[in-house]
C-alpha positions in Angstrom: 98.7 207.4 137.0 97.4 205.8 139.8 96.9 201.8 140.8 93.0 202.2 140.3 93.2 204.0 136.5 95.8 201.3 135.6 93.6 198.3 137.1 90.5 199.5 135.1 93.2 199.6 132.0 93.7 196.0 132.3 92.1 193.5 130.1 89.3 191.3 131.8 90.3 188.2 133.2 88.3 185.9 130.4 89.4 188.2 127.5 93.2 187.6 128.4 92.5 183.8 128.7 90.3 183.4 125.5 92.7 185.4 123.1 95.2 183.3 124.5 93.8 179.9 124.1 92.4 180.8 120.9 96.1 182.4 119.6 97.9 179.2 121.0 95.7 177.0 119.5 95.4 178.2 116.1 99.3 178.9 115.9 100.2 175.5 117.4 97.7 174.0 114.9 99.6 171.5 112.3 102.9 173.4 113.1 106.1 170.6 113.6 105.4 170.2 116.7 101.9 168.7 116.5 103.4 166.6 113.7 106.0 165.3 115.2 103.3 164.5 118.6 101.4 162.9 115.8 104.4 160.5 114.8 105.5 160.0 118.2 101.9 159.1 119.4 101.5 156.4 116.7 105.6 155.2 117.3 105.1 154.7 120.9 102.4 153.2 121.5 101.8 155.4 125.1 99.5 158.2 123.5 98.6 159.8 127.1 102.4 159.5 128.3 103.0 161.8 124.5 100.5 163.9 125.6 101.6 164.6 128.8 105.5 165.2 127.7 104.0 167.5 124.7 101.8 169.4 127.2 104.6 169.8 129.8 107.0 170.6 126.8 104.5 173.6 125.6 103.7 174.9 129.2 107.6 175.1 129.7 108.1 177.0 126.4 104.9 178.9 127.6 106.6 180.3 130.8 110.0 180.8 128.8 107.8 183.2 127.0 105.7 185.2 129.5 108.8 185.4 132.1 110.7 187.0 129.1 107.4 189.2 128.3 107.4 190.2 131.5 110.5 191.4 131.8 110.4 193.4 128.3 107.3 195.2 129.7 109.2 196.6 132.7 111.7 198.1 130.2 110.3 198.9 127.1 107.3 200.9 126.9 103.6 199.3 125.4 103.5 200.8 122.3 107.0 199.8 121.5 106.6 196.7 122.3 103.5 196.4 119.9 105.7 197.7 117.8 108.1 195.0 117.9 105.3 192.0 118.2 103.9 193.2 114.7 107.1 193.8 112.7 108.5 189.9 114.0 104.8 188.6 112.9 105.1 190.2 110.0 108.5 188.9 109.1 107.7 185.9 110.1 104.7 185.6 108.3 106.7 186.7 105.0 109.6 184.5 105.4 107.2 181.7 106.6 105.4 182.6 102.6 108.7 182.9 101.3 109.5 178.9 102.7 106.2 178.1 101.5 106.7 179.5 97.9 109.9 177.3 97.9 108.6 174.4 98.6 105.9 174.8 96.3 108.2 175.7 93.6 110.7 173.3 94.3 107.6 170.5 93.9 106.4 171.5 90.7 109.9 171.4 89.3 110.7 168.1 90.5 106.6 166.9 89.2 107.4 168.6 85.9 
């Protein structure tokens, strides 16, 4: 493989940023940690100082996350690492419906 076949096998610039964004975003929508920014926004009374430590807190987590990325792409290979991103969605996505199921179980025994 040479540099030039691998470059033109890289995602565009705006694709990578977009699916990104738009990934963040909707995962990080009404999650715990927006809740708790939420509470600690309307406790503190300094909503741009919450901002700022929630921002800084998710652009830390952020690079925690694409150094460790990074890494696994040196030693595993793409596909397995596909691989690996679906099955963990997928568990988490079940246990995620299992908590949910719980809950909402747990609610309509308590209601009934």
């Amino acid at each position: 493989m040479t540099m030039d076949s691998s470059l033109n096998e890289r995602p565009a610039f705006i694709a990578v940023v977009v699916s990104t964004f738009t990934t963040v975003f909707i995962a990080e929508l009404g999650d715990k940690t927006q809740l708790a920014t939420l509470l600690l926004a309307a406790q503190s009374g300094a909503p741009w100082l919450v901002f700022l430590g929630a921002a800084l807190a998710l652009i830390a987590s952020s690079l925690v996350g694409v150094v460790i990325g990074r890494w696994l792409a040196t030693v595993l290979p793409p596909e397995r690492l596909e691989l690996m991103a679906g099955v963990l969605m997928v568990g988490l996505g079940l246990w995620l419906g299992i908590q949910a199921t719980r809950s909402l179980l747990n609610a309509v025994s308590t209601t009934a």
